[in-house]
N, C-alpha and C positions, 0 to 999 in steps of 0.2 A: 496232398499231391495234386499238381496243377490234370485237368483234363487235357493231354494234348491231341484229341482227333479236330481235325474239320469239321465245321458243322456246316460246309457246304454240299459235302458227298449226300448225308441225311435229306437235307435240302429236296438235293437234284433225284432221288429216289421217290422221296412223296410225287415230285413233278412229274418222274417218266412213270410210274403207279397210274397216276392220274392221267395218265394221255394213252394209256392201254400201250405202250412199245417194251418191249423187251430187251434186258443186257447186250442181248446177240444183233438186234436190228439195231440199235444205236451202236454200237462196233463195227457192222458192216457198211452203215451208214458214212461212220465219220472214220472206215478204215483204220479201226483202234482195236489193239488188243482186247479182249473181252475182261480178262483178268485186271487188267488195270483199271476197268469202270468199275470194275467190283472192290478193291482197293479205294476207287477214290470215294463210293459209296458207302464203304465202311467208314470213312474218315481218317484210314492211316494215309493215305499219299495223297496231296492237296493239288489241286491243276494249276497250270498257268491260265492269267485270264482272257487267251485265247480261246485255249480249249475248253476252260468253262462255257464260254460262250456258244463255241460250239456244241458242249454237249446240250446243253438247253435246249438252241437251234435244231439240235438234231431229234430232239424226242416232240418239236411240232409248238412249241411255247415261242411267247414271243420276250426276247432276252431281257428288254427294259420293263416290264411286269413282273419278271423273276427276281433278277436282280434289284428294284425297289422293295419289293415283301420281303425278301432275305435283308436285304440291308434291313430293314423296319423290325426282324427278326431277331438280328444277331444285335443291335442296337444296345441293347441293355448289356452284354458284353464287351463292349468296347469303352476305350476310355472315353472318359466325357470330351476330351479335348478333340476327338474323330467326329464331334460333332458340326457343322457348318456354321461359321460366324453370320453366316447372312445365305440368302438364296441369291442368285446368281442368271439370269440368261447368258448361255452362251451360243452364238453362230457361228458353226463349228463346218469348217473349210477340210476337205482331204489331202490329208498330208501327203506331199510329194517323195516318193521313194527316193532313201538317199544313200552315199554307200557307208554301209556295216549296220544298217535301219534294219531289225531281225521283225520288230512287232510296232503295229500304229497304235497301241494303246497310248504310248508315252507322248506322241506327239497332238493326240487328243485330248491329255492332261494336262498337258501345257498350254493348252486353248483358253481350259475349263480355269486353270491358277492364275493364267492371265486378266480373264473375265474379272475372278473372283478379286482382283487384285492383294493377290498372296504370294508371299516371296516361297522360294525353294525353299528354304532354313525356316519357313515357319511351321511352308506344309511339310515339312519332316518333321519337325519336332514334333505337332498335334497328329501325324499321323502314328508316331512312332516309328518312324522310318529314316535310315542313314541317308546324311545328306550325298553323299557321293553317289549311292544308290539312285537316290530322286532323278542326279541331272543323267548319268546314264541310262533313266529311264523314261525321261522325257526325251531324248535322244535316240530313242525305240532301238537301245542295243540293248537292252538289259528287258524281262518279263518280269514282272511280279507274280505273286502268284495270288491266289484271288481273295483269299481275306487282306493280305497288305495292297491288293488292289482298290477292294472297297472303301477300305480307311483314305486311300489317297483321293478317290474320287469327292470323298463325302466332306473332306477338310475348306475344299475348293469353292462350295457352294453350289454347286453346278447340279439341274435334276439329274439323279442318279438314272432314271427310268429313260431320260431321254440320251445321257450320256453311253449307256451299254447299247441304246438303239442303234446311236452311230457308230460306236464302232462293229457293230454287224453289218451295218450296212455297207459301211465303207472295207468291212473284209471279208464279206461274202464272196467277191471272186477269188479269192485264197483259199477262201472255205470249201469253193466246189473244185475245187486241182487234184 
């Protein structure tokens, strides 16, 4: 029987351990239930990778450090095909809010597939992810959630560590609302 927890909860627990903050101070921080960090720490309920990002953010880490070790972590668990045909620079612009645009992660994925020059239909297929899915979420109405995030990042070529940067950067004032 397959393992089905997260092994991003585990993750983000060694990290807030390591940064000395408590369940209770990253909940009041990022005005989150406390139970549901403890849930996603357990690995039954998996975040979106907004709030991944946020919880990071919130226990004092910086997200693109996290998110490259974890990606370099879960690595071996992923299909081969999640792996980057090539490395990728990408100059990555802030997405103009548009209407029914819920989350920038998509439209910073679409920078990074662009860069990469990787069609939708491919990075779904090596991400393992529906293609319908992809475009509405390059279109920032749809959230992944953060392991089908990572695969989608890591298909595109784009550095993983600089890609989670920006999008903290560019949604830290959502972050502080």
């Amino acid at each position: 029987m397959q393992d089905s927890t997260c092994p991003f909860g585990p993750a983000f627990r060694r990290e807030r351990i390591e940064y000395g903050v408590s369940q209770w101070t990253v909940a009041t921080r990022l005005r989150y239930h406390p139970r549901n960090i403890q849930r996603i720490e357990g690995g039954t309920q998996q975040p979106g990778v907004l709030l991944a990002v946020r919880l990071v953010a919130g226990v004092g880490a910086n997200p693109g450090d996290f998110f490259q070790e974890f990606f370099e972590e879960c690595a071996e668990n992923m299909p081969d095909s999640a792996s980057p045909l090539c490395h990728v620079a990408v100059s990555y612009q802030r997405p103009e809010p548009a209407e029914g645009m819920k989350c920038l992660f998509g439209p910073l994925l679409a920078q990074a597939r662009l860069a990469g020059a990787v069609s939708q239909t491919a990075m779904a297929k090596m991400a393992g992810y529906n293609l319908r899915n992809v475009s509405a979420v390059e279109k920032g109405r749809q959230e992944p959630g953060i392991m089908p995030a990572l695969r989608l990042v890591a298909v595109t070529g784009a550095d993983i560590k600089d890609f989670f940067n920006q999008l903290y950067e560019f949604s830290e004032r959502i972050f502080e609302e």
